[in-house]
N, C-alpha and C positions, 0 to 999 in steps of 0.2 A: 579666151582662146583666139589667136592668130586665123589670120584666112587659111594661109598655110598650112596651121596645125590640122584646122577643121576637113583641109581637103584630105590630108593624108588619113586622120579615123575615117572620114568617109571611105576611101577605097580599101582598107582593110575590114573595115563593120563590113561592105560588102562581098569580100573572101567571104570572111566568118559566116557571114548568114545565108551564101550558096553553098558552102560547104562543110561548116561543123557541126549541122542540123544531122545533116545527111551520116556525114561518117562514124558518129557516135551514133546515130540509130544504126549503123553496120556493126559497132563494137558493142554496143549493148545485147543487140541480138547474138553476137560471137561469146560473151560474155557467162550470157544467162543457160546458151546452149552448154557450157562448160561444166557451172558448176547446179543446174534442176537437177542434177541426180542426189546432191543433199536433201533435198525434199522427196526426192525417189524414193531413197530408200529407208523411210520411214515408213513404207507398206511393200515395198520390192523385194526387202532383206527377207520379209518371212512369204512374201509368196512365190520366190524363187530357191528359198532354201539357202541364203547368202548368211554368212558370219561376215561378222567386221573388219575382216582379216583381206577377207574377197574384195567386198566392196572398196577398204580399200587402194588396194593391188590397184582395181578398176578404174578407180577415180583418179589413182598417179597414173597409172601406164601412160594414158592419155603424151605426157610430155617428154617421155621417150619416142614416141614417134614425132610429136612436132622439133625435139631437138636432131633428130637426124635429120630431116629435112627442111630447116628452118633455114640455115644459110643459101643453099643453092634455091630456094623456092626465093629469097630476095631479089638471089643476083639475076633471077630469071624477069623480075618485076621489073628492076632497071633497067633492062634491055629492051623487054618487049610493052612495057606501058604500064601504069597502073591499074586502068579503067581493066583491060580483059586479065588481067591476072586476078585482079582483087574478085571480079565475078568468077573467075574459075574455082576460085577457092569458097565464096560463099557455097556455092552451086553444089559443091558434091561437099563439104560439109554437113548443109543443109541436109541432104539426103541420108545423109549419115544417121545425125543427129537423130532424126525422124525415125530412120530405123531403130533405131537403141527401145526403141517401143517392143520391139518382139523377139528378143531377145527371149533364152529357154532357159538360162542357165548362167551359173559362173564364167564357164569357157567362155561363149557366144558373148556377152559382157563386158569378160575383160579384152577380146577380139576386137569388137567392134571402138571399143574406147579408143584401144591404139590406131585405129584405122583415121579415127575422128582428129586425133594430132596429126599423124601424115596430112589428111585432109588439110588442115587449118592452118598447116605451119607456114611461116611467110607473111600472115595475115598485121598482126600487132608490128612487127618492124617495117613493113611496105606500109603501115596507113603514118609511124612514127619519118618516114625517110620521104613522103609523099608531103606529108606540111612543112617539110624544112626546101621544099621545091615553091611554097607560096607565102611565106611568113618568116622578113628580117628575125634576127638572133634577139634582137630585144623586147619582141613579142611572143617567144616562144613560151616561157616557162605559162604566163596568164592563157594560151592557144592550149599547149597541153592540159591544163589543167578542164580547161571548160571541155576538151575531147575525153580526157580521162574520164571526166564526172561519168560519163559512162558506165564503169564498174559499179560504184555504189548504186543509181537508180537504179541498173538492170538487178540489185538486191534489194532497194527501194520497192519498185515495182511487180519484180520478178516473184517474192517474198510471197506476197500476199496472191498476186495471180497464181504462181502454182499449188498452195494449199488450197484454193479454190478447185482448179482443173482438177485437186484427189478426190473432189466429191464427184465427176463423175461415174464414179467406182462402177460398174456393173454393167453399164449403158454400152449396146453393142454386142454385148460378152466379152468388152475389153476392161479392164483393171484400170483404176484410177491415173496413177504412175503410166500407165499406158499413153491415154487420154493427153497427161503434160507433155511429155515427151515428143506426141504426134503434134499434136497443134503448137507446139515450141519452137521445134525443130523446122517446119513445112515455111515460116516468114526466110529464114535464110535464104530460100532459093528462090522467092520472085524478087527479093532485095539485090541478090545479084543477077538475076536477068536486068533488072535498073538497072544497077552500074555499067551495062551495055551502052545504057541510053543516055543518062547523066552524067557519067564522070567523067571531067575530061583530062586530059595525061599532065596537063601544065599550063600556066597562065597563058605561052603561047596559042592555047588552043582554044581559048575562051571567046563571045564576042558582047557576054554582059560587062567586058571592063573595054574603055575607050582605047584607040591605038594610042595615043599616049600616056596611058595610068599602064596597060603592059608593058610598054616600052619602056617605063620607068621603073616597074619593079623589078622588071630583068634584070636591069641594069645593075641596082641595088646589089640584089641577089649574085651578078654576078661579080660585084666586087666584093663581095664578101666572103665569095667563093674565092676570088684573087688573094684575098687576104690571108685565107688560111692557108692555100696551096705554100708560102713560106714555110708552114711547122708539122701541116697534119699528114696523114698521113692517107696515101690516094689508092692505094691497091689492094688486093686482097693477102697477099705477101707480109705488106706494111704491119698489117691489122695481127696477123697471125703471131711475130713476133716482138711484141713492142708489151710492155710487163703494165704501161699502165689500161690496157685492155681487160687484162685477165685482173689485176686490181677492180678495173669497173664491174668485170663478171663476178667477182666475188662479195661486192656491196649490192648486186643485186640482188644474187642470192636468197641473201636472209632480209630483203625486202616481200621477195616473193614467196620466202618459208612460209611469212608469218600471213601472208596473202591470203593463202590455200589451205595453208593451214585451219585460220580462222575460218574461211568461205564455206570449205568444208562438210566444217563440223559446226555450224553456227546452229542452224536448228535442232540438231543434238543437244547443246549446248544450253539454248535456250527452253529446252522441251521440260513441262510440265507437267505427270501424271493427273490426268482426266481431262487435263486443256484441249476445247475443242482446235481440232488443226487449223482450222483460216482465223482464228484469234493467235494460235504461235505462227502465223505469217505476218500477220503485221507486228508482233513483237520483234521479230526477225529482221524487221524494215526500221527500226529505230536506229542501229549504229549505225546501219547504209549510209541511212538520212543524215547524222551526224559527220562521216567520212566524206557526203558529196559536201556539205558548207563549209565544212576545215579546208579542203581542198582548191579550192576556188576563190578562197580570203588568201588562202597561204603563196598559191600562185600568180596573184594580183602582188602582195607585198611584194614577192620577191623581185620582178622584172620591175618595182616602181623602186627595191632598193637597191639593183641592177647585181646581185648577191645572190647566188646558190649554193657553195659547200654549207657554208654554216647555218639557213634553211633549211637543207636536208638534216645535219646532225640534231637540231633540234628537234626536226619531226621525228626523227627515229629515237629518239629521247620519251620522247611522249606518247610512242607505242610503246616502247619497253616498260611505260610506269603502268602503262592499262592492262596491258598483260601478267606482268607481275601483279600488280593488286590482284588482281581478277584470278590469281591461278590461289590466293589463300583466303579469299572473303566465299558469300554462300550467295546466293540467288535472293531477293532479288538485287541484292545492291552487286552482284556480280556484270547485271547489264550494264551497267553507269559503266564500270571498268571495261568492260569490252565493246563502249563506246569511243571512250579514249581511245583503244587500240587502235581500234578503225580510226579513227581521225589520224595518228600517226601513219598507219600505213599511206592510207590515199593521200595527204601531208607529202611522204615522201615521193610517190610518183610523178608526178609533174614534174619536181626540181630536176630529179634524176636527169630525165631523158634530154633536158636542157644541155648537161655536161656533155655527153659523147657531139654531142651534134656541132660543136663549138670545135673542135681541133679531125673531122672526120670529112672527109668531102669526097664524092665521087664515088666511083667504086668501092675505096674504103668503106666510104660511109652506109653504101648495100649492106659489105661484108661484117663491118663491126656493128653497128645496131645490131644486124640478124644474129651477131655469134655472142653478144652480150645478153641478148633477149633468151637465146637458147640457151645457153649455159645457165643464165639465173634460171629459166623456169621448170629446170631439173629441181628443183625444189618444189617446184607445183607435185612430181614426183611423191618425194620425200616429208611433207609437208602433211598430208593424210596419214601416211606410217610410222610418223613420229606421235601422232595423237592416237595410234592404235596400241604402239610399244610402252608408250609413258602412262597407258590410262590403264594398264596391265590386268583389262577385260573385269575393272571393278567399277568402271564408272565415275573413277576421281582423276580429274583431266588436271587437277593443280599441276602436276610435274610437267605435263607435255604444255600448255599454256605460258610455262614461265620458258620454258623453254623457244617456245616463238617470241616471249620479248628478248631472250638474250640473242636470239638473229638478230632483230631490231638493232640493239645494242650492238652489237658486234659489226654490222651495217655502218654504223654511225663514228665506230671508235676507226674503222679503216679508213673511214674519210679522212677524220681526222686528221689522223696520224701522216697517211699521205699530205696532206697540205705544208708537213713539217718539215719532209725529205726532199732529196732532190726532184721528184717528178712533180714537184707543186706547180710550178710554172703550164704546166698539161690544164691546172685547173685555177688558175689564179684567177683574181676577182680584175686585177690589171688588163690580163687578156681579155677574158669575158666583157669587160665594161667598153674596151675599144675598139670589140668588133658589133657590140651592141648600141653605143654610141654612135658609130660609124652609119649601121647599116637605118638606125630611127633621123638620124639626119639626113642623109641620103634617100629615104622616102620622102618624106616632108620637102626637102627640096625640089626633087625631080617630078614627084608628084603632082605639084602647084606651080611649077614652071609651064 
């Protein structure tokens, strides 16, 4: 490796290791406060009186409120900073979250879930539009992925810790599920009083990187930004009517069906008559484990083969076979398959979020992240009620399972097929490679100058 080369890893390993510590322990904790109520309600359903119909109502609502509020809480981010917005969001989250503890009933449940999306909405596209402020185009897919990894560990870790917390069933005179929920929920809110203290809005702001390693990735950055102001599109107007947006909303979609779908219903899923509970939590933590190493290999290839459409179609290939297997074989070779799936899904996230950020800048780039984010995670919605209608209360999830690989699939065949038509050029591997070329030379140079 080049002196050159060496300087420039050097001052990006040091982003990375002041900041993707940090903000993936924000989205882990945003992550795990989302979906602990699968583990909830494996003793909540029958000591609140819930059928599977309620819970879950409860567990989608959630993303009708983060989708109403998910665009304006971005464009609010961009204006006013990221450090006090991203705490404003953790903070009364947090608070939320924590409450979901004492809760009385179905109403109060599904009340507070939606409350918990307002709260949080804004959170995943401000921390997705916040690394595209410190990190060239040709770092980004391997950046996502190591932030992504996120989701899986917080099922990794989450898996097992909350089937722990149901043991302390009684203590207090609070209910196990209780217990998770409080001690779960309570980390979001001193994590965002930190981001008062630690984060700062932009590389401008920093004084761990030298006056000229900032001045240089500004620089980068801002001709990358120059670069795209020729094609993409800068306003929120832009974003609103431009058809490969709502194509992107619609591959995310059935990324995030099969997301939530899965996330869900995983310890359902995995759940064994007489199995004690903290042995189906680490069972639970096996495809995590599988979706963060897929993840992370997939994300490294793909910025080394400077290539995202056809990474993403094959990862969503490779959910749709796990899901499909997994929706007609029996336990336990059912885990094997709904480890695959996981690897396709988490597979597909990192690619994704590469693509909008490549022809998106500015205001745009607020408004379309937040409104590609929102519109797929109406399937975080939908994605719960799809596994309540197909399992038609007998307990045989085959139909609703195969049914989150054909999102997958269906995910994958739109890519496609857009790459065919006239709006390819939006995602051509041409474009991508010249602003990703562009912007890894352009560090490396001004970097070591």
């Amino acid at each position: 490796m080049s002196h050159q080369d060496a300087v420039s890893r050097a001052t990006l390993k040091r982003i990375e290791l002041r900041l993707l510590p940090f903000l993936g322990l924000l989205y882990l904790v945003s992550f795990l406060d989302r979906v602990n109520i699968s583990f909830a309600k494996l003793t909540m359903n029958a000591d609140l009186g819930f059928d599977d119909s309620a819970y879950a109502l409860g567990a989608g609502i959630f993303f009708l409120g983060y989708f109403m509020f998910e665009v304006p809480s971005n464009l609010i981010l961009a204006r006013v900073g990221a450090r006090r917005w991203i705490a404003r969001i953790m903070i009364t989250w947090g608070l939320l979250s924590a409450g979901t503890a004492f809760v009385t009933g179905p109403t109060s449940f599904i009340a507070i879930r939606f409350l918990l999306g307002v709260a949080e909405a804004g959170f995943f596209p401000g921390i997705i539009l916040y690394l595209t402020y410190w990190f060239p185009a040709g770092e980004r897919a391997r950046v996502m992925s190591l932030f992504l990894t996120a989701i899986p560990i917080s099922g990794l870790i989450g898996s097992p810790l909350s089937s722990e917390l149901l043991r302390l069933d009684g203590n207090l005179g609070l209910h196990g599920w209780q217990w998770m929920l409080l001690l779960e929920g309570l980390p979001a809110v001193f994590l965002g009083l930190t981001c008062l203290a630690f984060l700062p809005d932009g590389p401008q702001d920093v004084r761990w990187l030298t006056a000229k390693e900032r001045a240089s990735l500004i620089n980068v950055l801002d001709k990358e930004r120059a670069l795209l102001e020729r094609t993409s599109y800068k306003s929120a107007r832009d974003v609103l009517i431009k058809p490969i947006i709502w194509i992107l909303c619609s591959i995310y979609f059935g990324v995030i069906l099969g997301l939530y779908g899965l996330g869900f219903w995983l310890p359902t899923l995995t759940s064994t008559p007489g199995l004690e509970i903290t042995r189906q939590g680490w069972i639970v933590a096996i495809p995590y484990a599988c979706g963060a190493l897929f993840m992370l290999w997939w994300g490294r290839r793909s910025d080394q083969a400077k290539e995202r459409p056809m990474h993403f179609i094959i990862s969503a290939f490779i959910g749709f076979a796990g899901f499909a297997t997994a929706s007609v074989i029996e336990p336990p070779f059912q885990l094997a398959c709904l480890c695959l799936a996981a690897m396709g899904i988490y597979g597909c996230m990192p690619i994704f979020w590469t693509i909008p950020a490549m022809y998106l800048t500015g205001i745009g780039a607020a408004a379309g992240i937040a409104l590609i984010n929102s519109v797929g995670n109406l399937a975080g919605y939908l994605g719960p009620q799809v596994m309540v209608w197909l399992s038609a209360d007998n307990r045989e999830f085959g139909p609703a399972l195969l049914s989150l690989g054909l999102a997958l699939l269906g995910s994958g065949l739109i890519l496609a097929v857009t790459r065919t038509q006239k709006l390819r050029h939006v995602l051509s591997d041409r474009t991508q490679d010249s602003i990703q070329t562009s912007g890894t030379r352009e560090v490396t140079r001004h970097t070591s100058s």
